[in-house]
C-alpha positions in Angstrom: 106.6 101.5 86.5 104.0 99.0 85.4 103.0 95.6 85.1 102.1 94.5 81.3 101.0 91.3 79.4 103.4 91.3 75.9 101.1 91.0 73.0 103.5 91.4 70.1 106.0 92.6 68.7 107.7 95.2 66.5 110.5 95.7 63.8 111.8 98.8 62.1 114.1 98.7 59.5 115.3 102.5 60.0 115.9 103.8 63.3 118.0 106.1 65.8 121.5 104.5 65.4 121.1 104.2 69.0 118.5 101.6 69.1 120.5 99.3 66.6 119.9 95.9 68.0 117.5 96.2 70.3 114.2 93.9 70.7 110.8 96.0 70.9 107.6 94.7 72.4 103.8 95.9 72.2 103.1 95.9 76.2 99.3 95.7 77.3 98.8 97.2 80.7 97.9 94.7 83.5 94.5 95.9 85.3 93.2 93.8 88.4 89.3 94.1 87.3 89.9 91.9 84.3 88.7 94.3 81.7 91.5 94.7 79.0 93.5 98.0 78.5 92.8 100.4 75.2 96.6 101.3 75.7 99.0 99.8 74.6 103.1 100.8 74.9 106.2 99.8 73.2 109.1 99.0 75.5 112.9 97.9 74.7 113.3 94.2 76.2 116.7 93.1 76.9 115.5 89.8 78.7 113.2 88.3 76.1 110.1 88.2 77.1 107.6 86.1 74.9 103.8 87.0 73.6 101.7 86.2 76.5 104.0 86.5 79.2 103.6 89.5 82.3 106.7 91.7 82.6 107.7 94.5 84.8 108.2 98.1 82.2 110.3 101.1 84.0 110.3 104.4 82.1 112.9 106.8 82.3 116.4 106.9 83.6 115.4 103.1 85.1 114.9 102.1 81.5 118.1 103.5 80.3 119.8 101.5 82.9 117.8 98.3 82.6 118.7 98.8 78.7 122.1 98.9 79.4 123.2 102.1 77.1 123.7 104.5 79.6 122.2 107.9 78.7 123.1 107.8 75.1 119.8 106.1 73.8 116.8 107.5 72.0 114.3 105.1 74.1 112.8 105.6 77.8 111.0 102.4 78.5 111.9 98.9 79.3 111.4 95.3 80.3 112.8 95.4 84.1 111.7 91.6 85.1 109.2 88.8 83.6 107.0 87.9 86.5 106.3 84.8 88.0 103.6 85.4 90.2 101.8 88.3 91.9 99.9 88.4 95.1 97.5 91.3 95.9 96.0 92.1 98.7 92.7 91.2 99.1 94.1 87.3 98.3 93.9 87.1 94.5 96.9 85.6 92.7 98.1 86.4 89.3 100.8 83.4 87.7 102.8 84.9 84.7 100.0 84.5 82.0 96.3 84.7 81.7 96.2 81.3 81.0 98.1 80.5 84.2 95.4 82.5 85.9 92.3 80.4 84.0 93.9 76.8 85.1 94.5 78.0 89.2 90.6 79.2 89.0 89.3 75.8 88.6 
């Protein structure tokens, strides 16, 4: 699993009948140095996450479940939980956007 920011989204007109309905996200890994990610990965989100906001992505059989489809789905990565705040543990604290971050600095 990983923590992400959500910085957009994505729609497909044609897809595996299996991800009918579903909501799809552009996920930029969270690093603790500041420095923005190159990667970037798509995850299903079944809570509805917004642009800007940190979320929680499982891969795998976790994803299946958190999508709710069982193991009949063409997709292995999901939005698990939007965060509200992380703590690490040399003291720095993370709110659930960067711009939360910016206005606890000052």
């Amino acid at each position: 699993m990983l923590v992400g920011t959500v910085i957009g989204n994505v729609w497909a007109t044609q897809k595996d009948p299996t991800l009918v309905g579903l909501r799809f996200l552009v996920i930029r890994p969270f690093t603790s140095d500041g420095k923005e990610s190159a990667e970037t990965i798509v995850a299903v989100d079944p809570l509805g996450a917004g642009i800007g906001e940190r979320v929680l992505v499982v891969f795998g059989r976790a994803a299946r479940h958190c999508i709710g489809r069982s193991h009949d789905i063409g997709f292995q990565c999901a939005v698990s939980a939007i965060i509200d705040k992380m703590e690490l543990e040399d003291g720095r604290v993370f709110g659930s956007t960067q711009a939360h971050d910016l206005q606890t600095k000052r």
